[in-house]
PLY file of the C-alpha trace (Angstrom):
ply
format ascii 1.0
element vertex 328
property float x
property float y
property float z
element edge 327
property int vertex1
property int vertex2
end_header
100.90 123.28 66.14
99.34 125.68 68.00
96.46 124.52 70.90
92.88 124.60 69.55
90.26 126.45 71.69
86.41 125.46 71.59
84.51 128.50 72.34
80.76 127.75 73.32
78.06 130.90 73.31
74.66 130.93 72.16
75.21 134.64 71.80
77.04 135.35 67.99
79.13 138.54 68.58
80.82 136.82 72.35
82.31 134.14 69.66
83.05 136.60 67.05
84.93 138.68 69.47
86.94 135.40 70.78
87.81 134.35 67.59
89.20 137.80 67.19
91.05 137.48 70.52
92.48 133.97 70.41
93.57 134.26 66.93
95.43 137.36 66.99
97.39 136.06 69.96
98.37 132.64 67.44
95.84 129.76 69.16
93.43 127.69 66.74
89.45 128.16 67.12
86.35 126.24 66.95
83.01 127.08 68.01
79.75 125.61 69.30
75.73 128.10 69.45
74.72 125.22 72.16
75.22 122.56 74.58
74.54 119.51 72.74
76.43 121.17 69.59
79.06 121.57 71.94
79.60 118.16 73.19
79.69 117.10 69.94
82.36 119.43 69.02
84.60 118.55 72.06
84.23 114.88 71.05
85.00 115.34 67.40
88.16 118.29 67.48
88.97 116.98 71.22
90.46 120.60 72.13
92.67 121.77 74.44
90.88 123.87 76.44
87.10 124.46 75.98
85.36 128.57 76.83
81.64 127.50 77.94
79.04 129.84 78.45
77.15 128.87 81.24
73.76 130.73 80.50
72.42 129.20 77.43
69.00 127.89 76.37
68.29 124.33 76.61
71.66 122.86 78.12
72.96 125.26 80.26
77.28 124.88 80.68
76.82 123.25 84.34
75.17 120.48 82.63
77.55 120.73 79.40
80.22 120.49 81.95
79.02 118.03 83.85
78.52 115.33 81.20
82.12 116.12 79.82
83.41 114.86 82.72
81.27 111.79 83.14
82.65 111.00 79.74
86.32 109.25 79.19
86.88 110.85 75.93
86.61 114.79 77.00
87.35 114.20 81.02
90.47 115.63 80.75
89.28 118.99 78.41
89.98 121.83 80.84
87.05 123.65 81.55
86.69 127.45 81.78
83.36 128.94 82.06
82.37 132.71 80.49
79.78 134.13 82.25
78.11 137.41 84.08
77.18 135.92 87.41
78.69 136.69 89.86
77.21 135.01 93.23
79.74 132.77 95.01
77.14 130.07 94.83
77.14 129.98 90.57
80.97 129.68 91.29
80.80 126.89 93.98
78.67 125.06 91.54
80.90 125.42 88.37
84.04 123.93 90.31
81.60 121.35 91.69
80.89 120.14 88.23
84.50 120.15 87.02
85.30 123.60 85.82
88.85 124.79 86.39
88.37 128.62 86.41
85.71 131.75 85.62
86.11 134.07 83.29
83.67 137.21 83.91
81.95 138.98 80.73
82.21 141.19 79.64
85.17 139.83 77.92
88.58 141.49 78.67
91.27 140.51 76.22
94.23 140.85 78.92
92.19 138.56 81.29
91.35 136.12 78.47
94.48 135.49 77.37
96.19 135.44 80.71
93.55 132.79 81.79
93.91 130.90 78.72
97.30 130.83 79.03
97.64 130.05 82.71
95.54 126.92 82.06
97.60 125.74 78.82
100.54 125.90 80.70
99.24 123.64 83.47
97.93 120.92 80.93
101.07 120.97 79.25
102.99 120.51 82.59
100.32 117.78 83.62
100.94 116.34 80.52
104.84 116.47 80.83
104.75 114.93 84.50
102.16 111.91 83.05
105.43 111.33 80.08
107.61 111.07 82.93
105.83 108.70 84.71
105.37 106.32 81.92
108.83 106.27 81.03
109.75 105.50 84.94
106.88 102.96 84.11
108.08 101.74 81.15
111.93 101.09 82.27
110.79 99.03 85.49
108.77 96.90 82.82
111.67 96.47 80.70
113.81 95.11 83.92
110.67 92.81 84.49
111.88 90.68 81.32
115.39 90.48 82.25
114.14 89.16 85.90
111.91 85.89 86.79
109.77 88.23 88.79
106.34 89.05 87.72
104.78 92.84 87.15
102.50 91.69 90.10
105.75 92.35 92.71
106.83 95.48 90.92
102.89 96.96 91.56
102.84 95.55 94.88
106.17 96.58 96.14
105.05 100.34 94.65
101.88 99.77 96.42
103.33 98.87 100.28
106.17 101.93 100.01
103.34 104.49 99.31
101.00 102.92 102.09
104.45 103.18 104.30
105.42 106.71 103.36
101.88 107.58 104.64
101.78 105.75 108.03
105.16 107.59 108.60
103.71 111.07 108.20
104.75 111.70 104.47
102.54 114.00 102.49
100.03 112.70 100.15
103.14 114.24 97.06
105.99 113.03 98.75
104.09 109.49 99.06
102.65 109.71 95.36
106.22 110.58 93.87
107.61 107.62 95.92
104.85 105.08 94.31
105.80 106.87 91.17
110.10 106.34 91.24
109.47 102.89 93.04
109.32 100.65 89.84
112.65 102.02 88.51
114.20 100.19 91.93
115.52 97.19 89.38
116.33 98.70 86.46
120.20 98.10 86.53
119.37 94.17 86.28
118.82 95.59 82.59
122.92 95.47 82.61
123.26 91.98 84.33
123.89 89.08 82.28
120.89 86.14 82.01
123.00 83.87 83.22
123.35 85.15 86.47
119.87 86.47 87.02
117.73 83.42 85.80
120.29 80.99 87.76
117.89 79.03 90.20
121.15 77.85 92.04
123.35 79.60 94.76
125.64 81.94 93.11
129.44 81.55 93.23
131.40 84.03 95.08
131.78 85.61 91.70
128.53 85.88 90.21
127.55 87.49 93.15
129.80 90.12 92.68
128.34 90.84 89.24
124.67 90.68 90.58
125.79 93.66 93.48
126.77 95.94 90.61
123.01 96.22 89.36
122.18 99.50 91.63
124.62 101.19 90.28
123.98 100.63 86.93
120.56 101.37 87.64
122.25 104.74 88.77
123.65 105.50 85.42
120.77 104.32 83.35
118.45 106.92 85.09
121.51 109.41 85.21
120.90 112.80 87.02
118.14 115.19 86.21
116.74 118.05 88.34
113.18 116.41 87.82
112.27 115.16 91.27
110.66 112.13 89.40
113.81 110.79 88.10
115.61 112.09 90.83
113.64 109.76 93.74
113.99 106.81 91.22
118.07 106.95 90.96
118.28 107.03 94.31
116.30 104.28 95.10
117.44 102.10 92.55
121.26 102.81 94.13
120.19 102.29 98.04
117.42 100.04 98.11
119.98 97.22 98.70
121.64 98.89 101.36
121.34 97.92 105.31
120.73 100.14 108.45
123.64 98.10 109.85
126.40 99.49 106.90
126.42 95.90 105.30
125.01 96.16 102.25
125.92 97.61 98.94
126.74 98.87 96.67
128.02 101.80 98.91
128.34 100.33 102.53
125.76 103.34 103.36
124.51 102.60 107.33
121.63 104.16 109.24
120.24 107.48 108.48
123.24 108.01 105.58
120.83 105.54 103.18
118.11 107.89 101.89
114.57 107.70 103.30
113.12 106.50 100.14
115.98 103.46 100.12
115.03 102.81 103.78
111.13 102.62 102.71
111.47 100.72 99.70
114.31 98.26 100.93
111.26 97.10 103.58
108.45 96.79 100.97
110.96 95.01 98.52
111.77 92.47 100.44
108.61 91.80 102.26
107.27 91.25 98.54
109.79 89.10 97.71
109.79 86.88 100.61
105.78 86.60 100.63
105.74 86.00 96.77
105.91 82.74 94.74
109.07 81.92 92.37
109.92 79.07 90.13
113.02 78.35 92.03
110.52 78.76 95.83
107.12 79.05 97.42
105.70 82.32 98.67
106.71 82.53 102.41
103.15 82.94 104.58
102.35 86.44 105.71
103.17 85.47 108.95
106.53 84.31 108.54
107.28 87.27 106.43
106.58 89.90 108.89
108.86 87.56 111.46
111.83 88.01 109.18
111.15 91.79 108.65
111.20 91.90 113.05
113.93 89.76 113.07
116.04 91.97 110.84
114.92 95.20 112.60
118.08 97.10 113.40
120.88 94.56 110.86
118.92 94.95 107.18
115.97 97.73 108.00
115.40 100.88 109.81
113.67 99.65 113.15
111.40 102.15 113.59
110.22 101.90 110.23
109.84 98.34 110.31
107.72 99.07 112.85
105.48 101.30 111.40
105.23 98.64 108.57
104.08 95.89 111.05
101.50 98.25 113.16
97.62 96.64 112.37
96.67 99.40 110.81
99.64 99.80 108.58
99.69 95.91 108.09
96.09 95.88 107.01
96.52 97.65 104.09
99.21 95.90 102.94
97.68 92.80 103.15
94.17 94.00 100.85
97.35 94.99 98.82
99.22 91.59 99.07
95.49 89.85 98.22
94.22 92.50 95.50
97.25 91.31 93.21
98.28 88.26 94.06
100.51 86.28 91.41
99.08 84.19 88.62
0 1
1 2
2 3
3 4
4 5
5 6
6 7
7 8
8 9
9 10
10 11
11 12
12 13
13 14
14 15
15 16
16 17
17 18
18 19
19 20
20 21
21 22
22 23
23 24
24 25
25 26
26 27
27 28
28 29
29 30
30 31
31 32
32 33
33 34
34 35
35 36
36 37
37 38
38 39
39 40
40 41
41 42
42 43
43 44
44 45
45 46
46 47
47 48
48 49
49 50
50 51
51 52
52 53
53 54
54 55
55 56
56 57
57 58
58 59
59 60
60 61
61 62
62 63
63 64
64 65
65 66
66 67
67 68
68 69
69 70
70 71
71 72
72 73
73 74
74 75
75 76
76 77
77 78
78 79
79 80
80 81
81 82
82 83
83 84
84 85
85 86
86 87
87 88
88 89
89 90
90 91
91 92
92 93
93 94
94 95
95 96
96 97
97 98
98 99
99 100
100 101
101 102
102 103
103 104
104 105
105 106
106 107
107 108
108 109
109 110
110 111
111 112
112 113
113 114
114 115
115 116
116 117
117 118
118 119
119 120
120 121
121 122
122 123
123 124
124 125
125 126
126 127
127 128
128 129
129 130
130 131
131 132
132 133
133 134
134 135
135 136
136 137
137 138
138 139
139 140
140 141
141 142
142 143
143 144
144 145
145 146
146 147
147 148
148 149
149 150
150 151
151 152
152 153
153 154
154 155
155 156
156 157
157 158
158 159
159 160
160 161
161 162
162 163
163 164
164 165
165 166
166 167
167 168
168 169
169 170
170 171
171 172
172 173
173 174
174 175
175 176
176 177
177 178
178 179
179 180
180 181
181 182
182 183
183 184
184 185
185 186
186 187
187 188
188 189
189 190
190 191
191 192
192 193
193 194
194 195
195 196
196 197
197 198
198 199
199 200
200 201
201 202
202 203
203 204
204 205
205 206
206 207
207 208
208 209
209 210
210 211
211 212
212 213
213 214
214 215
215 216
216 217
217 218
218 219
219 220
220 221
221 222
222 223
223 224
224 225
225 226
226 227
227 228
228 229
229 230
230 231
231 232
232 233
233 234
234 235
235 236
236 237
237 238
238 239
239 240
240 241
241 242
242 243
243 244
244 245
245 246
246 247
247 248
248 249
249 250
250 251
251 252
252 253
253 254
254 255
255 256
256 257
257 258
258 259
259 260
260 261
261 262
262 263
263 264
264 265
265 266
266 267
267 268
268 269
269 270
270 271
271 272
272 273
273 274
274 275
275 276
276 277
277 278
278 279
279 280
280 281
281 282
282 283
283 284
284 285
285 286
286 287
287 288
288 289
289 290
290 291
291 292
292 293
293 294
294 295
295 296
296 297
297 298
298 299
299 300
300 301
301 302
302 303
303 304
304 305
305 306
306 307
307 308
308 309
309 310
310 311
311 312
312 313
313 314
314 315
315 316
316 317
317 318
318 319
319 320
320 321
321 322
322 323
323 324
324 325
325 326
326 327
């Protein structure tokens, strides 16, 4: 189906002339003569992108605009506004209020449709990155069942690698898409049998075996992509097990060979798991968890990012983390 368009003018021929426009070129219309008519539109047709005057009588768009996006039903509505000012001031205020772009009148039909299209094509990719992310959400949920930890670690452990990524110098995308790929780390205990994961005693030489194959079936359950997304979440879920010092698995990987994103998550994993209660243990104290993470400095972690993780400031935030969700 093709997107649906609210058009909003107080002014008869400007809507007659978009209908004209936006239907010839194959997208849907509907049309508001006001602002309060036109929030009641939005709410009832919930378009995909809305065309707001903003000089009209009564409810000009600023304030159309602005209660849109006070509102959790229409907040997400793109915004473009049709008008003839032109002062850099009217257009400071329309992006202050939420507006995503300006169309000036009088209406071109190049510009109109290039603008419309522009901002259909980044809802559509917004909307395609949000799928992504709930699938990646939805997979590290469905390893939750198959494990006796809670969905309390998996949003904590998400939690401390973002606040990591930053105190290393990450950017703000690099940091979000590692919060992002972070709850996929388990998803190969999807393969490993109950048995061995719900086992509250040591496991035999054996079982153990079994339990080290669960990155790599992580691996193939994600599979390869060229969307970063999936991308950052294979390769954590196949190197978060392995240590700076080459022993762990399931590759042997040592140093700077295990991926950043391992490294990072590898440090907030653990530190989770250590500080968190379990049927078959208590919750180590904060204290004694940051010990072990010094103590292995160098043998399981990246030193220098273990030390990052355990400077005050960096520490801080994990800990209105570690108390913001603890377990039930």
């Amino acid at each position: 189906m093709s997107s649906l368009i609210l058009v909003v003018d107080d002014i008869s021929t400007n809507l007659t002339l978009c209908k004209k426009i936006l239907g010839q070129a194959g997208y849907r219309t509907c049309f508001a003569q006001s602002g309060h008519e036109a929030l009641e539109r939005a709410k009832a047709e919930n378009p995909d992108l809305i065309l707001l005057d903003v000089m009209m009588p009564g409810m000009d768009g600023y304030e159309v605009c602005r209660i849109l996006k006070n509102d959790k039903q229409t907040r997400h509505i793109p915004v473009v506004f049709l008008t003839a000012l032109e002062d850099e001031s009217d257009e400071t205020e329309g992006f202050a209020v939420g507006a995503v772009d300006y169309i000036l009148k009088p209406i071109s039909a190049p510009r109109l449709l290039a603008r419309v299209r522009n901002q259909l094509s980044l809802v559509r990719m917004e909307l395609l990155e949000k799928t992504q992310r709930l699938i990646v959400e939805k997979l590290g949920r469905a390893a939750e069942y198959k494990d006796n930890e809670t969905g309390f670690h998996v949003i904590r452990m998400s939690h401390y690698s973002r606040i990591l990524a930053l105190a290393l110098g990450l950017p703000e995308c690099q940091a979000d898409l590692l919060f992002h790929a972070a709850p996929m780390h388990d998803v190969g205990k999807i393969g490993t049998p109950d048995y061995i994961l719900l086992k509250q005693d040591k496991l035999s030489p054996e079982e153990w075996e079994i339990m080290k194959q669960h990155p790599a079936i992580g691996a193939d359950i994600i599979g390869e992509h060229p969307i970063p997304l999936l991308q950052s979440a294979r390769e954590i879920a196949l190197t978060h097990h392995e240590k700076w010092d080459g022993s762990g698995y399931p590759r042997g990987l040592k140093g700077e060979e295990i991926p950043l994103f391992g490294r990072i998550v590898a440090i907030a994993d653990v530190f989770d798991a250590l500080a968190s209660r379990r049927p078959y243990k208590r919750g180590w104290s904060l204290d004694d968890t940051c010990k072990r993470l010094k103590d292995d400095a160098g043998t399981h972690f990246d030193p220098e990012l273990v030390e990052v993780f355990l400077r005050p400031d960096t520490l801080a935030k994990v800990k209105t983390i570690y108390a913001q969700w603890p377990d039930e």
